[in-house]
Structure formats: structure tokens, C-alpha cells
C-alpha positions in Angstrom: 12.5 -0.4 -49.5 14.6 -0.1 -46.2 13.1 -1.4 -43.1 12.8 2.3 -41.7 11.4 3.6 -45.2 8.7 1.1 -44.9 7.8 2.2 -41.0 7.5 5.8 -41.8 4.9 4.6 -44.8 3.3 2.7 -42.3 3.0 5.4 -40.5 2.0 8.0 -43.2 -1.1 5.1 -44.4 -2.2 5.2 -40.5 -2.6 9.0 -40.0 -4.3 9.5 -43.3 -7.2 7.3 -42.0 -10.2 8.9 -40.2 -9.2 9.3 -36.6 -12.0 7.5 -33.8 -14.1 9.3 -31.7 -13.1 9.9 -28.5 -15.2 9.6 -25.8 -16.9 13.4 -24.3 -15.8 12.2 -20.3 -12.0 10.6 -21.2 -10.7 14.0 -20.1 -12.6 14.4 -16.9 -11.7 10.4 -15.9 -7.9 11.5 -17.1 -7.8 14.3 -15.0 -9.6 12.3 -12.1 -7.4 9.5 -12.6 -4.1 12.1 -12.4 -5.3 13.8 -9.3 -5.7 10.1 -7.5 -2.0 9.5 -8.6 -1.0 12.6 -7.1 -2.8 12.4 -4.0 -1.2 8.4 -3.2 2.4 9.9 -4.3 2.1 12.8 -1.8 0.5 10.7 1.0 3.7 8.0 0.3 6.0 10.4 0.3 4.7 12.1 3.9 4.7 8.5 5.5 8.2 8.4 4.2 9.4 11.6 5.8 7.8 9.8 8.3 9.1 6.7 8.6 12.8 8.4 8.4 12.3 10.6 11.2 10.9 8.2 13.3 14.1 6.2 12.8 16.2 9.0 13.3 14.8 9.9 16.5 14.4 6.1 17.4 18.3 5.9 16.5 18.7 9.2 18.9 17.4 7.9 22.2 18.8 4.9 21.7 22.5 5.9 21.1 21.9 8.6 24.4 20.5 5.5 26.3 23.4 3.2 25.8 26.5 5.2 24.8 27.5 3.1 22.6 30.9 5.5 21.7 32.3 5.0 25.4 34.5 1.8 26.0 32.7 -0.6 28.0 34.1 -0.8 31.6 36.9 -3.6 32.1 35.6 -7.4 33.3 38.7 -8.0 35.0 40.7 -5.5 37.6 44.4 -5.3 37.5 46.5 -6.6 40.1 47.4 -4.5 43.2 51.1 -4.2 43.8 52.7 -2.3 46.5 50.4 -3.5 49.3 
């Protein structure tokens, strides 16, 4: 018998067994469990809208503060002919 022949056998013998009980609650804990999961993905995901625009807007005052697209004035003057 092939290697997936004897899987799917495996497999048949398993669900021909009697199934366990499950407990009455596992769906209200599931459900519990699933709204806690969405509840910490949704409050991650606001402190990282967040976290962006306070960078943004951090980034925003600090480029308007300093200019940093204009050339910075010279350190030395030319030399004044023609005096």
C-alpha cells in the first residue's frame, strides 16, 4: 500500500470511531476568546494610525521649522573687486 493509500485509511479508521463529547460552554469561550482577538487587533491598529500621523505631523513642523530644501547660506563672502 502507497504511503498516501495508507493515510487516507488512517483516516477512514479515525472517523469511524465515536466522536468525544464536547464541552456545552466551548462555543461561548470560542466566541469570547474571538471578540478579545478582535478588540486587541482594532485597538493595535488605531495606535497605529496613530503612531503614523503623529510622525507625519512631527515630520511637518519639523521640515517648516528648518527648511531643510533651501541651501544653507555661504560661510565664506566673496571677495570685493572694484573698490
Amino acid at each position: 500500500m502507497s504511503g498516501t493509500g495508507r493515510k487516507e485509511e488512517e483516516v477512514r479508521r479515525m472517523l469511524e470511531t465515536p466522536h468525544p463529547q464536547v464541552p456545552a460552554e466551548l462555543a461561548a469561550r470560542a466566541a469570547e476568546h474571538g471578540g478579545r482577538l478582535l478588540r486587541r487587533r482594532r485597538v493595535l491598529r488605531r495606535l497605529g494610525v496613530l503612531a503614523l500621523i503623529t510622525a507625519v505631523t512631527a515630520f511637518t513642523v519639523w521640515a517648516l521649522l528648518v527648511q531643510p530644501w533651501q541651501a544653507p547660506p555661504a560661510e565664506i563672502t566673496p571677495p570685493l573687486d572694484g573698490w
